[in-house]
C-alpha positions in Angstrom: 0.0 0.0 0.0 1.1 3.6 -0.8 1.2 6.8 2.2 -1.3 8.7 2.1 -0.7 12.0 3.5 -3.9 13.6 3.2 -2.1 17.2 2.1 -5.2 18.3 -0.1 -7.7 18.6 2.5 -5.5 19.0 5.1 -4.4 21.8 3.4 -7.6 23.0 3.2 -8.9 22.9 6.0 -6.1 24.9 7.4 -6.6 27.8 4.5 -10.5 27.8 6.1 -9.5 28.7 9.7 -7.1 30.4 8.6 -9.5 32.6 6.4 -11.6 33.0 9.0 -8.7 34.4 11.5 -8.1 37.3 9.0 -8.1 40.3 10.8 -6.9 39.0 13.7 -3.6 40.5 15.7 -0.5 38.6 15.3 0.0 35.0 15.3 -3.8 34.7 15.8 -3.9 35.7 12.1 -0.8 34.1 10.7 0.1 30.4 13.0 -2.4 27.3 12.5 -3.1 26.3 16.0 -3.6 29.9 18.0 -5.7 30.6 14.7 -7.8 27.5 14.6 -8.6 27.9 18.8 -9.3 31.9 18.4 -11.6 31.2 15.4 -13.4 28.1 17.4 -13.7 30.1 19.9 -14.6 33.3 18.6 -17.7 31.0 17.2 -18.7 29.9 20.0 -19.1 33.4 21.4 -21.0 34.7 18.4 -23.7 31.5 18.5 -24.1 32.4 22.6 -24.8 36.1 21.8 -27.2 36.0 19.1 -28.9 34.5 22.5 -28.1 36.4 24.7 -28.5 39.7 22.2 -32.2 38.7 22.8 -32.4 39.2 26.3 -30.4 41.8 26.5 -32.8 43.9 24.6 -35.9 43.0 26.4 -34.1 44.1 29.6 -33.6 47.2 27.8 -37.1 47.5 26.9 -38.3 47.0 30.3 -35.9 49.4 31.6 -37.5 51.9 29.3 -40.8 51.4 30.0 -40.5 51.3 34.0 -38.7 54.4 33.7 -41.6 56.2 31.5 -44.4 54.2 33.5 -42.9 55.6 37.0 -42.5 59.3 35.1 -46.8 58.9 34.5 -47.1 57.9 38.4 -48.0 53.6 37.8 -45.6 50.9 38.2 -43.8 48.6 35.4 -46.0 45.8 36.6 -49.4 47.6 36.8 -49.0 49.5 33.4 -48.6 45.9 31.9 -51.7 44.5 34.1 -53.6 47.3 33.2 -52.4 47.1 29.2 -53.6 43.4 29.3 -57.0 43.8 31.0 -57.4 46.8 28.9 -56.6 44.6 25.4 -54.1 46.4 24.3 -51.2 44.2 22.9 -48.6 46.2 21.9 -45.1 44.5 22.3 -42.2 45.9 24.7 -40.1 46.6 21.9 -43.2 48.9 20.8 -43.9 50.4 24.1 -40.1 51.0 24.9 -40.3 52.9 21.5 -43.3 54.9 22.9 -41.5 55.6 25.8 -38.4 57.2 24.0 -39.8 58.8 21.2 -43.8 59.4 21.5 -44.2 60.1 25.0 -48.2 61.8 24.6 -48.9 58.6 23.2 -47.1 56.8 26.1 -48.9 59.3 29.1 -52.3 58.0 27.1 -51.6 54.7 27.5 -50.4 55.1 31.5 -53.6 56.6 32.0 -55.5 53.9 30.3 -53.5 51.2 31.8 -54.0 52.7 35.4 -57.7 53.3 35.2 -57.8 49.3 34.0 -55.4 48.0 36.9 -57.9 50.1 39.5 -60.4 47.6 38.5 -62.8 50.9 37.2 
C-alpha cells in the first residue's frame, strides 16, 4: 500500500481557519493552531450572543418602559396589568419605542392602563 498524507484537505482545511482568523492580531492571524482555537472560539461566542442579544434587549425594553411608566405615576407591573385587561397588545419593543420617542402617546396609554389596573 502507498502513504497517504492527506495534504489536499488538510491543506484546506487549514486555509479555512485560517481565512476565518483574518483580521486577527498577530500569530492569531498568521500560525495554524492559536488561529484555529481563536476562530473556534470566537464561534462559540458569536452562536451564545445571538442568544443572549435577545435578552439583553428586552431588559432594555423593560428598563425603558418602567422608567416612562414611574414618570406617569403607575408601576412597570401595573401598566402591563392594566395594558392586558385593557386589550391592548402592543409589544415591549413597541412600548419602549413609545417611551423614548412618542411620550403623549405613552402618558395615554399610563392613563388607560391605570384606570384598567384600578379595576374601574
Amino acid at each position: 500500500m502507498s502513504r497517504v498524507k492527506k495534504s489536499p484537505a488538510s491543506r484546506r482545511r487549514r486555509k479555512g481557519f485560517l481565512k476565518l482568523a483574518e483580521g486577527y492580531r498577530g500569530g492569531r492571524s498568521r500560525l495554524y493552531r492559536t488561529a484555529r482555537e481563536t476562530v473556534q472560539k470566537a464561534l462559540a461566542y458569536s452562536y451564545r450572543d445571538r442568544k443572549v442579544k435577545k435578552r439583553d434587549f428586552r431588559r432594555l425594553w423593560i428598563i425603558r418602559i418602567n422608567a416612562q411608566a414611574n414618570q406617569n405615576g403607575i408601576s412597570y407591573s401595573n401598566f402591563i396589568d392594566g395594558l392586558k385587561k385593557a386589550k391592548i397588545a402592543l409589544d415591549r419593543k413597541m412600548l419602549a419605542e413609545l417611551a423614548v420617542n412618542g411620550k403623549k402617546a405613552f402618558a395615554e396609554l399610563a392613563k388607560i392602563a391605570k384606570e384598567e389596573s384600578r379595576g374601574k
